[in-house]
C-alpha positions as CSV (number, residue, x, y, z in Angstrom):
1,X,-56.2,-0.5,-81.2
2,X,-56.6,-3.4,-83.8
3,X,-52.7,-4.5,-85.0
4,X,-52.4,-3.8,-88.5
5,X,-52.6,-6.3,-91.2
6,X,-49.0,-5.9,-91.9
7,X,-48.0,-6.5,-87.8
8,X,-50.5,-9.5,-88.1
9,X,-48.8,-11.5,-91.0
10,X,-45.3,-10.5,-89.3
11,X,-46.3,-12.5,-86.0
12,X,-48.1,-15.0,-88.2
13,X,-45.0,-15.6,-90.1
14,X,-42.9,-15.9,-86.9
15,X,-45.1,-18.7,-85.6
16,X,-44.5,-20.3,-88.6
17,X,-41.0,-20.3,-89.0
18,X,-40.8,-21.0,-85.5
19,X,-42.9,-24.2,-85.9
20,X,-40.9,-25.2,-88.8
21,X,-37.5,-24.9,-86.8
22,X,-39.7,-27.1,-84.0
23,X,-40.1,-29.5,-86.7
24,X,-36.8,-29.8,-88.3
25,X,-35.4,-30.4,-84.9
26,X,-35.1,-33.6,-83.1
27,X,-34.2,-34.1,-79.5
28,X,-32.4,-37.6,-78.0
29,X,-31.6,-38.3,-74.4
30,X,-28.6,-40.4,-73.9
31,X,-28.3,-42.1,-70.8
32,X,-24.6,-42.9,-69.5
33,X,-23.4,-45.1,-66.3
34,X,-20.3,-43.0,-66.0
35,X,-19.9,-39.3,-64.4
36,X,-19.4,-36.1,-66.8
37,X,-15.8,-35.9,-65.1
38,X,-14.7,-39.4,-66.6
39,X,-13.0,-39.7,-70.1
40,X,-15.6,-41.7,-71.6
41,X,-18.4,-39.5,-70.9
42,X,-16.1,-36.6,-72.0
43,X,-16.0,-38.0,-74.8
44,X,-19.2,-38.7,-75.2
45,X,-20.3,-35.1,-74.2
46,X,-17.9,-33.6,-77.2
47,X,-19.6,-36.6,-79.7
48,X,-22.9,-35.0,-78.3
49,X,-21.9,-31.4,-79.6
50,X,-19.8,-32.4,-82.7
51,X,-23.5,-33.8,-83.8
52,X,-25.3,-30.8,-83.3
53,X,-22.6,-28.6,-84.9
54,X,-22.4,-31.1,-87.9
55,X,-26.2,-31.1,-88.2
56,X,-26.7,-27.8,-88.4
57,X,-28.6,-28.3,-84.9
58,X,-30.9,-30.7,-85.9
59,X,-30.1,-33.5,-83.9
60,X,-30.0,-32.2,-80.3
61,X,-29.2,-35.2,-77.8
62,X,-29.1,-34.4,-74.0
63,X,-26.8,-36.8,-72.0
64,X,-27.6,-38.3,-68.2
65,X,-24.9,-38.9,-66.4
66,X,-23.9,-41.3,-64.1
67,X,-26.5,-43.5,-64.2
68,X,-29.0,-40.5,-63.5
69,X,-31.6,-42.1,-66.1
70,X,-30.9,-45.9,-66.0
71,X,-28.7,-48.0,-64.1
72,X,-26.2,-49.3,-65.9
73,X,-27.6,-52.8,-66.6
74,X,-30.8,-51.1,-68.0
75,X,-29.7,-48.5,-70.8
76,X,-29.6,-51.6,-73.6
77,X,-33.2,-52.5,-72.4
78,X,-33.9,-49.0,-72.8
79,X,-32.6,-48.3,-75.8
80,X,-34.1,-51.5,-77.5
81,X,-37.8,-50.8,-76.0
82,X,-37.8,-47.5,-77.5
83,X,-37.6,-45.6,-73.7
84,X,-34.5,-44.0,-75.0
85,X,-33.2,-43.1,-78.4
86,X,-29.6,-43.7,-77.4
87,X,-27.7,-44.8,-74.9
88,X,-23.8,-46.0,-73.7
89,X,-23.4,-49.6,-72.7
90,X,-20.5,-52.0,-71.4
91,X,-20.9,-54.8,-73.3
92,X,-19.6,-57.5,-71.2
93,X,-22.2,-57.4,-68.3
94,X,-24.6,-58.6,-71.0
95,X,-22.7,-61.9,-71.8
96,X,-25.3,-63.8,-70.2
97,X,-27.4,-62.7,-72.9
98,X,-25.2,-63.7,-75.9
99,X,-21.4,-64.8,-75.0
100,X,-19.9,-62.8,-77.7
101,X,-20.9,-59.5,-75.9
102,X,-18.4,-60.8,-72.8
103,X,-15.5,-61.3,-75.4
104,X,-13.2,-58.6,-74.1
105,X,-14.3,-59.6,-70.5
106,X,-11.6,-62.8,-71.0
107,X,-8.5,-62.6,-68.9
108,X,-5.3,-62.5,-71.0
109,X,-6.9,-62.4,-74.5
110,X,-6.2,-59.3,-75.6
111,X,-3.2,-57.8,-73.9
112,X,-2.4,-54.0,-74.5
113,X,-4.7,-51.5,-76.5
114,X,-3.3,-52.9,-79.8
115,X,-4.4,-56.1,-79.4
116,X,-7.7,-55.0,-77.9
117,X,-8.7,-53.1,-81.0
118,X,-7.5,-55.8,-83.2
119,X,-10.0,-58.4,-81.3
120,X,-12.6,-55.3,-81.8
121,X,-12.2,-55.7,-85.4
122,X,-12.7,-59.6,-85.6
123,X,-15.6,-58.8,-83.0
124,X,-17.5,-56.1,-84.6
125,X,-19.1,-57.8,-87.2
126,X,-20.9,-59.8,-84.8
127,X,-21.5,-56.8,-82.7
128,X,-23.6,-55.1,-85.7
129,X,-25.3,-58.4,-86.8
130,X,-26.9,-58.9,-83.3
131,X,-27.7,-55.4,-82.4
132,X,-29.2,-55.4,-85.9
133,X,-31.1,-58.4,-84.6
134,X,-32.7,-56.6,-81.8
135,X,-33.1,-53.5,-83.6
136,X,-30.0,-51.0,-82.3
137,X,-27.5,-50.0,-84.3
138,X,-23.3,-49.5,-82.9
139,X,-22.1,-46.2,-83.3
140,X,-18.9,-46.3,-81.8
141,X,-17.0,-48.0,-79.0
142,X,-14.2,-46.7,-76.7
143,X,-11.5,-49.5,-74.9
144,X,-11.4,-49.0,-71.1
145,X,-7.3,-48.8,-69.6
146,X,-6.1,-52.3,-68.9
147,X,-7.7,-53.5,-65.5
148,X,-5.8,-53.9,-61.9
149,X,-7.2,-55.3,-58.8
150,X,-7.8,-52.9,-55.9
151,X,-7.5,-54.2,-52.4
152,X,-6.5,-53.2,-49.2
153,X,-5.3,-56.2,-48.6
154,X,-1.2,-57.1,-50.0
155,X,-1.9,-60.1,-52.6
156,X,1.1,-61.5,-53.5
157,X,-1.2,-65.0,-55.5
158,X,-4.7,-65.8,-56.0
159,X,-4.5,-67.8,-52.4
160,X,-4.7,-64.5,-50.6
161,X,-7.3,-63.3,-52.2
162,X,-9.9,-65.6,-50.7
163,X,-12.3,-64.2,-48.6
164,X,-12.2,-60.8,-50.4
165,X,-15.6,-59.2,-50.9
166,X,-15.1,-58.5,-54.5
167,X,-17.3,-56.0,-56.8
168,X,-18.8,-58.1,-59.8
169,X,-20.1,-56.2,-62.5
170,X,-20.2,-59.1,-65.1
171,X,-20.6,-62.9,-65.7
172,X,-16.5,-62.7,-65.6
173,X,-16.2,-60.7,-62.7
174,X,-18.4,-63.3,-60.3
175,X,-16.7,-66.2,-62.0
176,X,-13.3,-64.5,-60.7
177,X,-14.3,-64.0,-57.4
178,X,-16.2,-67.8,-57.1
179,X,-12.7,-69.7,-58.3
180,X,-10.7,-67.6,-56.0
181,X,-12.5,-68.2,-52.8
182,X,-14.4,-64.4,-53.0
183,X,-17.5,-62.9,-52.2
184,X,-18.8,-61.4,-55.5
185,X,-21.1,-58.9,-54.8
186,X,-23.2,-56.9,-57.4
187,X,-22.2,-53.0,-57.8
188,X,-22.3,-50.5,-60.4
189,X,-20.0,-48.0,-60.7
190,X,-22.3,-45.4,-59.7
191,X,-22.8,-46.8,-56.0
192,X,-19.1,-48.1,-55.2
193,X,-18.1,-45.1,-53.8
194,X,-20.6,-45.9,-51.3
195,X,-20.3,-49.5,-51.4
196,X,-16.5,-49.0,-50.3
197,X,-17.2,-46.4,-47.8
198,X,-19.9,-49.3,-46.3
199,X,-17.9,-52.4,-46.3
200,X,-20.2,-54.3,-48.6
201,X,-17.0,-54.3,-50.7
202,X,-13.4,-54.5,-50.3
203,X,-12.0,-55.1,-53.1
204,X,-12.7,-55.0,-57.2
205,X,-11.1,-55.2,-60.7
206,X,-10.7,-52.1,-62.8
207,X,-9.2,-49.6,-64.6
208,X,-6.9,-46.6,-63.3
209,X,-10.0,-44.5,-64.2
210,X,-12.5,-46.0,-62.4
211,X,-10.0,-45.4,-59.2
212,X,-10.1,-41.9,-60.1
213,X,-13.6,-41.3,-60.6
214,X,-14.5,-42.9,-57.1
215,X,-12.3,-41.6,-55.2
216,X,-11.0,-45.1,-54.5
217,X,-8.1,-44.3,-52.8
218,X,-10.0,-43.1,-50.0
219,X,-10.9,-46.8,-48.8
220,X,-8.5,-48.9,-50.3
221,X,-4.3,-48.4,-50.6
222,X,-2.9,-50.8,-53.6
223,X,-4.0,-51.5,-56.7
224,X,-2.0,-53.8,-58.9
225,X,-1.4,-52.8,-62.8
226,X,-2.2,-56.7,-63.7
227,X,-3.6,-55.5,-67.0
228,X,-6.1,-58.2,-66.9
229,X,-8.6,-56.8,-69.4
230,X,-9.9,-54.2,-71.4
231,X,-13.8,-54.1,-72.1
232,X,-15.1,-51.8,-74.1
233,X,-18.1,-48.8,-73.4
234,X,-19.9,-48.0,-76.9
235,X,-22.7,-46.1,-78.0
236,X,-25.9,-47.1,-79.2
237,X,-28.9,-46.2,-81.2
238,X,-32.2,-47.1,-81.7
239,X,-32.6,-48.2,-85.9
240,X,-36.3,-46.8,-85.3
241,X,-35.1,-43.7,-84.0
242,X,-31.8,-43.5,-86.8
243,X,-34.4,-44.2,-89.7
244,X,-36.7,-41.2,-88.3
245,X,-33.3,-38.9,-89.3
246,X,-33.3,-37.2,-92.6
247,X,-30.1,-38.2,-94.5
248,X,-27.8,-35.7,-93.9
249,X,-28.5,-35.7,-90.1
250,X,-27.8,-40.0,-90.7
251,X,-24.6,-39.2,-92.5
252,X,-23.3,-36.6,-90.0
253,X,-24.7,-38.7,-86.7
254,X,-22.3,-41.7,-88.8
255,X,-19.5,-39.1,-89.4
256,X,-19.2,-38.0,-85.9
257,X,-19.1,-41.5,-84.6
258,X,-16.3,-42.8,-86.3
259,X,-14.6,-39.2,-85.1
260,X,-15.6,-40.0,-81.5
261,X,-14.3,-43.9,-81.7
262,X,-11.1,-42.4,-82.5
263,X,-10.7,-39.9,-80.4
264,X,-11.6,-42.3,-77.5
265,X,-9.0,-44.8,-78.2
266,X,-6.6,-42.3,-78.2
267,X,-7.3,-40.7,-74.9
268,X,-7.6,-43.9,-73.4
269,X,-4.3,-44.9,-73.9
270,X,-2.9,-41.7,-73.4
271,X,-4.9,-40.7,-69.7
272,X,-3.8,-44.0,-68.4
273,X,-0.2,-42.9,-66.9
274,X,-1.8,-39.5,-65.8
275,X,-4.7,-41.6,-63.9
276,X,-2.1,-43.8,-62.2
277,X,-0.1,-40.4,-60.9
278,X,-3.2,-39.7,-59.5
279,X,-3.7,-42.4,-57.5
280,X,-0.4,-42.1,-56.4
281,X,-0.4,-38.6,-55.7
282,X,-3.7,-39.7,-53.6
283,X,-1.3,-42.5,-51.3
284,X,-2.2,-45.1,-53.4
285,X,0.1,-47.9,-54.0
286,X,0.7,-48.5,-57.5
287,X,2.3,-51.9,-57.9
288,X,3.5,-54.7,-60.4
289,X,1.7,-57.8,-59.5
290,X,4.2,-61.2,-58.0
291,X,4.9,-63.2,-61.2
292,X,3.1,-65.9,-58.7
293,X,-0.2,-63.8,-58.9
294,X,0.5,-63.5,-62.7
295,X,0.8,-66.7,-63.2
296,X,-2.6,-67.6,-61.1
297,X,-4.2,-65.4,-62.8
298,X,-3.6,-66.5,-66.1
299,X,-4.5,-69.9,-65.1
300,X,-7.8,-68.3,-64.1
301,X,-8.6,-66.8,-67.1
302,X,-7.3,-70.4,-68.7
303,X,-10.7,-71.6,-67.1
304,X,-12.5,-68.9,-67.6
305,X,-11.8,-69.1,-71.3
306,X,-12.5,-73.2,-71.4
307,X,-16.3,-72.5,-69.6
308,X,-16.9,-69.6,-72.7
309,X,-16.4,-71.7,-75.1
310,X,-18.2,-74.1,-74.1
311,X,-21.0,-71.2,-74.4
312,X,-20.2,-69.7,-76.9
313,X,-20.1,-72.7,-79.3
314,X,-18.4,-72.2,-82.8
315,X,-19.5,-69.4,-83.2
316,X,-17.3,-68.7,-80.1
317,X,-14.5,-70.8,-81.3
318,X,-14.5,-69.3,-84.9
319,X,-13.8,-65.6,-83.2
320,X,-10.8,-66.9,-81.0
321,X,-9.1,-68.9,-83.8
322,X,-9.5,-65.9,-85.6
323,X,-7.6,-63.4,-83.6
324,X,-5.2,-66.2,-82.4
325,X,-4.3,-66.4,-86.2
């Protein structure tokens, strides 16, 4: 039996609104280096929905975990050749590439999460001028909890530290572990676990999260809440693929980000205590460092600070002058 003429424009009107809706929508993938169980991709997971909720679902962006897509030293690359719409980054492993991107990454500058934002804000400028420059666009970035050094071994200065086969994940971290007397030895997040369990490492600086989300405890027994640093995760986006958006979806991709940044921060500071119970609760010693290690420490960074500079030129010196103000 032939379908009717009516039945036939029904079904032809159904493919037609369901190519419109096929149209209308756009799909991202957003790779991450961090897994869905950390607060930054949490985060980044309710950003994800906020966006398709506030564009009446027509930005739908799918999020790869723990470095599932890229590796964590290749989601910029991706992002800026066009692999990937969007994308999470830590800015300080690409200080190589432009000193200002390892700002945070300096020992001692900015000390607590006020401080930290308030170096964001003399920072981000900069931030959106270069990324402009290579065709991204910031969204939003997110401070990492002040970072400790974890270690089987008791540290009570820098002098017992040599020999330590110490996890670099940055310009600053190898520096650390060459003026100490370490090993530095390159790992991503998403292979320590293993690296631990393997010996190729024995030691790192990080946050009370990143202990968390490795299971850290398992290998190593102290960490020392030196509150070194805080570097900063942010999001991405491709101005090719932000142009392709109708306005509203611009404005409400915008709007969600500023929402996320927030809502980052916050948790940040406020998961920090409840990561360091856990590492307790898990036999990890939680300890103050020696004012002696302090004190090395800060002399470190002293150095650290003197070779960036040197880098980073006035352009360099203008942004520390600044915040020292």
């Amino acid at each position: 039996m032939k379908p009717s003429l009516l039945t036939r424009f029904a079904c032809a009107s159904l493919l037609m609104g369901t190519a419109l809706i096929c149209q209308a929508q756009t799909k991202w993938d957003l790779p991450t280096a961090y897994p869905t169980s950390n607060f930054v991709t949490e985060n980044i997971i309710q950003f994800v929905q906020d966006v398709d909720k506030a564009s009446g679902g027509k930005l739908k962006i799918s999020v790869h975990a723990n470095a599932s897509l890229f590796k964590a030293t290749e989601i910029k690359r991706a992002v800026q050749g066009g692999q990937v719409q969007i994308g999470e980054v830590l800015f300080l492993a690409y200080e190589n590439e432009w000193p200002i991107y390892g700002l945070e990454g300096l020992p001692y500058l900015a000390r607590g999460y006020r401080e930290a934002f308030r170096l964001y804000q003399i920072q981000k400028p900069l931030l959106e001028k270069k990324l402009n420059e290579q065709g991204m666009q910031l969204l939003f970035s997110v401070a990492w909890p002040p970072h400790g050094i974890y270690t089987k071994r008791e540290i009570a200065s820098v002098a017992d530290m040599k020999g330590l086969k110490w996890r670099a994940y940055s310009p600053t971290t190898a520096k650390m572990a060459d003026l100490f007397g370490g090993q530095p030895v390159t790992i991503q997040q998403a292979e320590l676990t293993q690296a631990l369990a393997t010996g190729m490492v024995d030691s790192y600086m990080s946050s009370s999260a990143t202990g968390v989300d490795t299971k850290t405890y398992e290998q190593l027994n102290r960490w020392y809440d030196m509150q070194i640093l805080l570097p900063k995760t942010a999001v991405i986006v491709s101005k090719s693929a932000f142009n392709s958006l109708d306005k509203p979806t611009q404005d409400a991709l915008l709007k969600m980000s500023e929402v996320a940044e927030k809502r980052g921060w916050k948790a940040s500071e406020e998961k920090n205590e409840g990561f360091k119970k856990t590492l307790t609760a898990n036999g990890m010693k939680v300890l103050a460092p020696s004012p002696k290690l302090a004190t090395d420490f800060q002399q470190l960074g002293a150095i650290i600070l003197t070779d960036w500079l040197k880098k980073a030129g006035p352009e360099g010196k203008a942004v520390i002058d600044s915040y020292r103000k």
